[in-house]
N, CA and C atoms as a LAMMPS dump frame, in Angstrom:
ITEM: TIMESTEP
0
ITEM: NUMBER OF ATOMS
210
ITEM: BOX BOUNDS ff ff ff
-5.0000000000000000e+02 5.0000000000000000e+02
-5.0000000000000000e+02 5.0000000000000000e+02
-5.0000000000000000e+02 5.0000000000000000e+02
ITEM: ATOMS id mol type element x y z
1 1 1 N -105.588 -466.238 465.126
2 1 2 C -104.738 -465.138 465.522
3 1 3 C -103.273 -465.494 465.351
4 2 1 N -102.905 -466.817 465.903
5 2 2 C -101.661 -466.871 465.532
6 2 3 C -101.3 -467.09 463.801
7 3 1 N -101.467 -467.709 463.211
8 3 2 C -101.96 -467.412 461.892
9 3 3 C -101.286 -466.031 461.195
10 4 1 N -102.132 -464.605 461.46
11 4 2 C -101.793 -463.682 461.204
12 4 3 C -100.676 -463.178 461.871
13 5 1 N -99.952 -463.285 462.929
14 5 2 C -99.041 -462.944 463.214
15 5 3 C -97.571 -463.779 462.884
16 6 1 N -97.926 -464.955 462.477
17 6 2 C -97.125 -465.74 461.901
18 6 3 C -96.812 -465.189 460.251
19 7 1 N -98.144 -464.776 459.966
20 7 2 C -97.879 -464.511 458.09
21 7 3 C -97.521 -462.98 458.632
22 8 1 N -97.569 -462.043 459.185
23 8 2 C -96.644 -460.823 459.507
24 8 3 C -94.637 -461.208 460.086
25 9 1 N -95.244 -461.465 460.554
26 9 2 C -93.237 -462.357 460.925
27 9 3 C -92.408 -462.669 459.719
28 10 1 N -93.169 -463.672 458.67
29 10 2 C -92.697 -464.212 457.699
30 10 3 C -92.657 -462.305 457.033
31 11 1 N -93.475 -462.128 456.675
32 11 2 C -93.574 -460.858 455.875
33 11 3 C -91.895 -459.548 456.146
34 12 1 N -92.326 -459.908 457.328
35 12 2 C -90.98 -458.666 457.769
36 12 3 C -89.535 -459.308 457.452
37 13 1 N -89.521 -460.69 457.55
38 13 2 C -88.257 -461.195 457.032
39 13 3 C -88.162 -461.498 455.69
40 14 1 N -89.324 -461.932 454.892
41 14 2 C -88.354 -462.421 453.159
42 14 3 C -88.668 -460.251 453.017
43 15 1 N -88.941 -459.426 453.566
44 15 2 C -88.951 -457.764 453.039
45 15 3 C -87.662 -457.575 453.784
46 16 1 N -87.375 -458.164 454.891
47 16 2 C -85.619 -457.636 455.352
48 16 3 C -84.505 -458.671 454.549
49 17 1 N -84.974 -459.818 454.129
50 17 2 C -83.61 -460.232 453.454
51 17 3 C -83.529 -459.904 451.856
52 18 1 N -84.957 -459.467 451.163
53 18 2 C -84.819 -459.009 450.066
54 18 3 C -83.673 -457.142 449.615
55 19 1 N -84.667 -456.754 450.798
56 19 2 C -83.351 -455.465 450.752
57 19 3 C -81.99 -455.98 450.932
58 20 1 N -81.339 -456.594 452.124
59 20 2 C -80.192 -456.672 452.394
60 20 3 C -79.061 -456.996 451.267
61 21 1 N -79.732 -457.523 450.091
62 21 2 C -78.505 -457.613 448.919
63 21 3 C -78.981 -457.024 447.642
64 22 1 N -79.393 -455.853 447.758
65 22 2 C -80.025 -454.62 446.36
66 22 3 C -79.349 -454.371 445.795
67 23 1 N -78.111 -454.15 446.43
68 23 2 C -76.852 -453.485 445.689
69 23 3 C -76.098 -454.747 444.78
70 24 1 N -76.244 -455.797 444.141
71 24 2 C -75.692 -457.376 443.506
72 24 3 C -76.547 -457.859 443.351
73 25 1 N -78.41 -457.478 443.481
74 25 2 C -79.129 -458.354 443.176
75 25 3 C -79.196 -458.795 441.453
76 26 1 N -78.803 -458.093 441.102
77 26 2 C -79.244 -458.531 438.861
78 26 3 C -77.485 -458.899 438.92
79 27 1 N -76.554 -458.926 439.567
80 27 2 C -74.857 -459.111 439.426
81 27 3 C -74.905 -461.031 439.903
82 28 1 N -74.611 -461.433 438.8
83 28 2 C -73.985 -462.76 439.298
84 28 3 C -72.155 -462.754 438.922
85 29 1 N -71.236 -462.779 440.349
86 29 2 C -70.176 -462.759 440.394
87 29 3 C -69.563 -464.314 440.005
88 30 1 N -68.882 -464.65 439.247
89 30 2 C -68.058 -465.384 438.768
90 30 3 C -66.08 -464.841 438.91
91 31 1 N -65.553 -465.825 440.03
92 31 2 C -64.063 -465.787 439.825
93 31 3 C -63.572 -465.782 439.202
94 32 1 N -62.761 -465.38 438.269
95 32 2 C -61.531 -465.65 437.091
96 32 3 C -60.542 -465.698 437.882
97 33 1 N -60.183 -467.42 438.198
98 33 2 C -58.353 -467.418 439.131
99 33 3 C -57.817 -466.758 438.065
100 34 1 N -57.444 -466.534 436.418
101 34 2 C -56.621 -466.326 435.726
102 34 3 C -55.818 -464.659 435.824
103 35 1 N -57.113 -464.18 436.358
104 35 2 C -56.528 -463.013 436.82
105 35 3 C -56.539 -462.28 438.202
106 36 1 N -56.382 -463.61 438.958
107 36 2 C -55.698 -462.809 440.77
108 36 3 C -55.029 -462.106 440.612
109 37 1 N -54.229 -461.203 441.479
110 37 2 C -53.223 -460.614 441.682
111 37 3 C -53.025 -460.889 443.048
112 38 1 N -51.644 -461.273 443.187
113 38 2 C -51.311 -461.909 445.152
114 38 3 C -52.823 -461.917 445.502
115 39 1 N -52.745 -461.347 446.424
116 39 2 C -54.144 -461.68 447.803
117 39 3 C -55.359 -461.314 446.603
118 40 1 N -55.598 -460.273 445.77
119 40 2 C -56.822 -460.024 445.185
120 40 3 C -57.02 -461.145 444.054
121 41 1 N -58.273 -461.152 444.408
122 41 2 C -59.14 -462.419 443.922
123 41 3 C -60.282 -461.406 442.646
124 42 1 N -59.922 -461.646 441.062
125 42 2 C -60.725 -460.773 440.2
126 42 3 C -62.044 -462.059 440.033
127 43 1 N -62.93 -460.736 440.355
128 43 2 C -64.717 -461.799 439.609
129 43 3 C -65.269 -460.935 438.074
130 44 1 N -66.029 -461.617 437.66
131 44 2 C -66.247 -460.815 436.332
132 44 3 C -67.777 -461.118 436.681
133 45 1 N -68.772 -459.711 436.364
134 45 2 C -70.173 -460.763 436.048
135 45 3 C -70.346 -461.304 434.787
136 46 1 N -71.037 -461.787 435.653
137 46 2 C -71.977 -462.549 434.09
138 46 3 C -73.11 -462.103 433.425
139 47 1 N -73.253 -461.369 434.185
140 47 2 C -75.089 -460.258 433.833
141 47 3 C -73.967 -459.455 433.022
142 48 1 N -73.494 -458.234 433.376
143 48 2 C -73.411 -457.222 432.856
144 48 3 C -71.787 -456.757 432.577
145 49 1 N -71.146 -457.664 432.905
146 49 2 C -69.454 -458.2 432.083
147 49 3 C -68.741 -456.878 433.296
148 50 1 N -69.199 -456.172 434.17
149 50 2 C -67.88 -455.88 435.147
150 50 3 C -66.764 -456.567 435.54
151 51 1 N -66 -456.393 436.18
152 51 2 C -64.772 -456.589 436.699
153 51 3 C -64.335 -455.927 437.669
154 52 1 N -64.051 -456.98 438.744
155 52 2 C -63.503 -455.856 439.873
156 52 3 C -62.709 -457.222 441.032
157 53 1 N -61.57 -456.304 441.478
158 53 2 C -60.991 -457.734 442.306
159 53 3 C -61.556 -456.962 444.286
160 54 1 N -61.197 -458.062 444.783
161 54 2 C -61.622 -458.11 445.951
162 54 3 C -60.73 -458.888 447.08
163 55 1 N -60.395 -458.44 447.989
164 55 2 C -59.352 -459.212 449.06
165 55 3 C -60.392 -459.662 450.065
166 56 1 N -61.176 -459.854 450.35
167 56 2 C -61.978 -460.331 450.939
168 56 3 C -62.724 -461.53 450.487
169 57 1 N -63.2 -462.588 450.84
170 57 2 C -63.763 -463.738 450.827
171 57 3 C -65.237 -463.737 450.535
172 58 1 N -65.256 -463.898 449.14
173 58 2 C -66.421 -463.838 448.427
174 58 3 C -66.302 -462.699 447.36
175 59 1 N -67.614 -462.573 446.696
176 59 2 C -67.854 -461.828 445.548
177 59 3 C -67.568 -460.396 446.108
178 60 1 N -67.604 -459.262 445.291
179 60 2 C -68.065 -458.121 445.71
180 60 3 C -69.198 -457.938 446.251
181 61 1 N -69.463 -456.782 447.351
182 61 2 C -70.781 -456.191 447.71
183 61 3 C -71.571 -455.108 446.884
184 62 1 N -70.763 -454.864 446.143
185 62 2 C -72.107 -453.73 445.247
186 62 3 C -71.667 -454.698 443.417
187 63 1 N -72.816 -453.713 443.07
188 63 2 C -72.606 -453.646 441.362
189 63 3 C -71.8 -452.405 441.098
190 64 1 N -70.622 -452.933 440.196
191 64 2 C -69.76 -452.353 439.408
192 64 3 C -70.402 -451.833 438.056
193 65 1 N -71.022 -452.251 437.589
194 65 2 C -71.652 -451.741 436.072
195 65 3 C -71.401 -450.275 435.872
196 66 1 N -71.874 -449.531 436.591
197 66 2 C -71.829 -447.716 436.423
198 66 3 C -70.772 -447.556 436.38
199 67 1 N -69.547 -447.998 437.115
200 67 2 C -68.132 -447.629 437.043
201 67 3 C -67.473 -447.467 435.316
202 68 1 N -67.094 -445.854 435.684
203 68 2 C -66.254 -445.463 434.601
204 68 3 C -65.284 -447.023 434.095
205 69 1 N -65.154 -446.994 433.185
206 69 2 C -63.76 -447.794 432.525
207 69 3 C -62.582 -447.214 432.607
208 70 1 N -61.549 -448.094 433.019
209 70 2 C -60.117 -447.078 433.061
210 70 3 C -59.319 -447.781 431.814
């Protein structure tokens, strides 16, 4: 019995941490220091060649890919 409630436990967590990053899962973010601007920090992927800067600490939270080009 404990057994099965142990392999349900496990189950509900790698199914809650797999959702929690859907939106960057196929996006691997890579920094380019070459193009900060002051505080914004630009990442480029490497999957699918976006670009997008970010003032916050770490990569972006979504995928950029769909975004129009300006």
């Amino acid at each position: 019995m404990h057994i099965v409630i142990g392999l349900i436990i496990a189950f509900v967590l790698v199914a809650f941490f797999a959702r929690r990053n859907r939106g960057t899962r196929r996006c691997r973010w890579r920094e380019d220091r070459t193009g900060n601007r002051g505080a914004l920090r630009k990442y480029k992927c490497a999957a699918c060649g976006a670009e997008a800067f970010t003032a916050t600490k770490g990569p972006p939270d979504s995928c950029k890919a769909n975004l129009p080009k300006t």
